[in-house]
Phi, psi and omega in degrees: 000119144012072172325128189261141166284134209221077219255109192242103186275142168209166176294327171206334144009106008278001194230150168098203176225025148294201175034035200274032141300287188326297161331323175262007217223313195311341184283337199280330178288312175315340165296315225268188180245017182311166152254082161326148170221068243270108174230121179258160173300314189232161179245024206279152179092163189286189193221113182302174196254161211198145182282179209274332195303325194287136186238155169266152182238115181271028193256346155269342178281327151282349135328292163008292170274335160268149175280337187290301196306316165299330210255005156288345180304277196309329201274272179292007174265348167335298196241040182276102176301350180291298208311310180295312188265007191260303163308306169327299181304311182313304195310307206273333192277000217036047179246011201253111187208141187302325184322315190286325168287341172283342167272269172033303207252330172300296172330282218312296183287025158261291201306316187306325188275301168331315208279355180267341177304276182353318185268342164296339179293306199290313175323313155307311186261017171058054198097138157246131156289325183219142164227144177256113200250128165284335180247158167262102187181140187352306188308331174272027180245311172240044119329293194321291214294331181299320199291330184309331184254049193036024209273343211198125189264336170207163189225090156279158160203155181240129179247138232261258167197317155309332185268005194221345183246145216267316195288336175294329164323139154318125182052012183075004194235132164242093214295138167095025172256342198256317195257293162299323162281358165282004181265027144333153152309279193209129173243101192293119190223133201310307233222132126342303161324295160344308185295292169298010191254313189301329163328267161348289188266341188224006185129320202297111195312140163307307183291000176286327238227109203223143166286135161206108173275156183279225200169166146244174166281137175261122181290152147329139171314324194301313201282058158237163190255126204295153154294150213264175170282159195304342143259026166259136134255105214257116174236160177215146158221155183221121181201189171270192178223078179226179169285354191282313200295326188093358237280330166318309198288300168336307196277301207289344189272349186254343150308265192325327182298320161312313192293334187275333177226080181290334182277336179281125181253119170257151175224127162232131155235139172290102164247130194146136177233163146163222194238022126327318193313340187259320184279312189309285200300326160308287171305352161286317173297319169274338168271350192257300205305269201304005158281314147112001149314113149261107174264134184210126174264124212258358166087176171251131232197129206266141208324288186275028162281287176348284201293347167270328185297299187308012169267338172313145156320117182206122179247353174202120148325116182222118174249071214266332187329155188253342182235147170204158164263257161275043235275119174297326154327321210281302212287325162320314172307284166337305202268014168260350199101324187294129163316172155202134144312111199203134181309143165292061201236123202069247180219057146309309175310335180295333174249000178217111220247179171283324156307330190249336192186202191207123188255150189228147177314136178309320161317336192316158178245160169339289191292303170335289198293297183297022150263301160342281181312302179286330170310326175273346205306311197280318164323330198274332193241030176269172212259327180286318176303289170328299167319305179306294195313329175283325176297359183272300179328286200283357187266291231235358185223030138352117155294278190343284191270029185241002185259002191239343206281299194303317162324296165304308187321286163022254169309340202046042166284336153214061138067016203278193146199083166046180225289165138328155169259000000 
């Protein structure tokens, strides 16, 4: 077969320090015999290593960057007919408002500028076979309009979890997905969860819609995190320090969590910044300290710093969050051995199943979480719990092989359609 050319749109990939999924998904493309083609939005930031075959394309980051080319975009999307069907779709939801119109036309004049990167790509490489949009966002709308305009023979994308739940959106709105996205190919989407909700909410036919979970590297068996000694209890939690994370709801359950278990010295760390950081370490001092609670926020510690610290003595992992896609903290813990406690929110229940970890109403309060917690507290450190959490782990969220899986799906290298639920 043909080596397929492979046009992979992204937001800043190879440069800067997002998307850093992409990095662990590259060896798999890299196995494969595709011609990557790597065209990002911006060129900002140091430049990640990249295999050497693969080339960056600089023709949307300069689009980008110019003003004229956005505001001829924004101009002619005015009498753009996707714009007509795009305002319309706002009008039948009652959702038609100038704000939604006014993202309405930004979308429109995004996509215009993707589908002209695009065509200056295909003229250059003599054809795309495929182009891969890492978000379900305008830039995969306009891919559709290139494939549509014989520029590009198929358009996947894979979508997350900010690009994919419509109530985290500005205004609630995810604009060019219920009309232009729905001619997608194939949309690879991380969750089950995932799966039904784009059905649902925006349309997009079951046959568009393929399961493809991300994943971690599975450590060596050997590689697990000891349990804390026997009147010790060792918690960890890892987030940002924003309000969706919760990390308040955390500092007050672990208060209650002294009282309820007096024989124990408890310790908890935070690995995780953001801008909470300064109100969070107060209140910890004040509500932990005079308990007698030992704490530490441990800063953002770079991916494989992380993955050493979670070899400390640990027995129970607390996830509190009010929004989650997959969350990979979990499966990292996890896949160490460590249980977790964790809110029912998003497609959490996929890594922390009644096998595997212990799930609490999105809604829990303080106290509700520290009685969990203290119920669980001895459970959390048998060697069955433990065992269980990493096989869950290693059954469904395998980097290695679920990124290799997503590649062939991809590519039509072995003819599959994408992993099981």
């Amino acid at each position: 077969m043909t080596a397929q050319r492979v046009v992979w749109v992204t937001t800043g990939f190879p440069h800067g320090q997002g998307e850093q999924f992409i990095a662990a998904e590259l060896a798999a493309w890299d196995r494969s015999d595709a011609l990557v083609t790597f065209l990002p939005g911006t060129l900002d930031g140091p430049r990640r290593e990249i295999p050497e075959r693969f080339e960056v394309d600089a023709t949307l980051a300069r689009a980008w960057s110019s003003r004229t080319t956005l505001a001829l975009a924004a101009v002619r999307s005015l009498v753009d007919p996707a714009l007509v069907a795009e305002l319309r779709d706002l009008a039948v939801r009652r959702a038609l408002t100038p704000a939604t119109a006014l993202v309405a036309l930004r979308a429109v004049a995004q996509a215009r500028v993707v589908e002209n990167a695009l065509r200056a790509v295909s003229a250059r490489l003599g054809g795309i076979d495929v182009v891969y949009t890492y978000w379900l966002k305008p830039h995969t709308c306009g891919a559709i309009r290139a494939r549509d305009r014989g520029l590009v023979d198929k358009v996947v994308s894979r979508t997350h979890n900010a690009d994919l739940y419509e109530e985290a959106r500005p205004l609630h709105y995810n604009p060019m997905v219920r009309t232009a996205g729905r001619g997608i190919d194939v949309l690879y989407v991380i969750s089950e969860q995932g799966c039904d909700y784009v059905k649902q909410r925006y349309g997009i036919d079951d046959s568009r819609v393929r399961l493809a979970r991300l994943g971690v590297r599975i450590p060596e068996a050997a590689d697990q995190a000891p349990t804390g000694v026997a009147d010790d209890l060792e918690l960890v939690s890892i987030s940002t320090l924003t309000p969706i994370k919760r990390v308040h709801l955390i500092i007050d359950a672990i208060a209650e969590l002294s009282s309820l278990l007096p024989h124990r010295q408890i310790r908890w760390r935070h690995y995780g910044a953001g801008p909470l950081a300064d109100e969070l370490a107060d209140h910890a001092r004040q509500r932990l300290t005079p308990l007698g609670v030992t704490h530490e926020f441990c800063g953002q510690l770079p991916h494989d710093a992380l993955l050493e610290a979670l070899l400390q003595p640990t027995d129970v992992m607390i996830n509190a969050s009010t929004t989650e896609g997959v969350p990979v903290s979990i499966m990292e813990a996890a896949v160490r051995g460590v249980p977790c406690v964790a809110t029912d929110v998003g497609a959490t229940r996929e890594v922390v199943d009644p096998s595997s970890g212990y799930l609490v109403a999105a809604e829990v309060d303080a106290v509700e979480l520290a009685r969990v917690l203290a119920s669980r507290a001895d459970d959390a450190r048998t060697p069955e719990r433990r065992g269980a959490v990493r096989a869950l782990v290693v059954e469904r969220f395998d980097a290695e092989r679920n990124f290799r899986d997503f590649v062939d799906d991809v590519i039509g290298a072995d003819g599959s359609t994408g992993q099981g639920r």
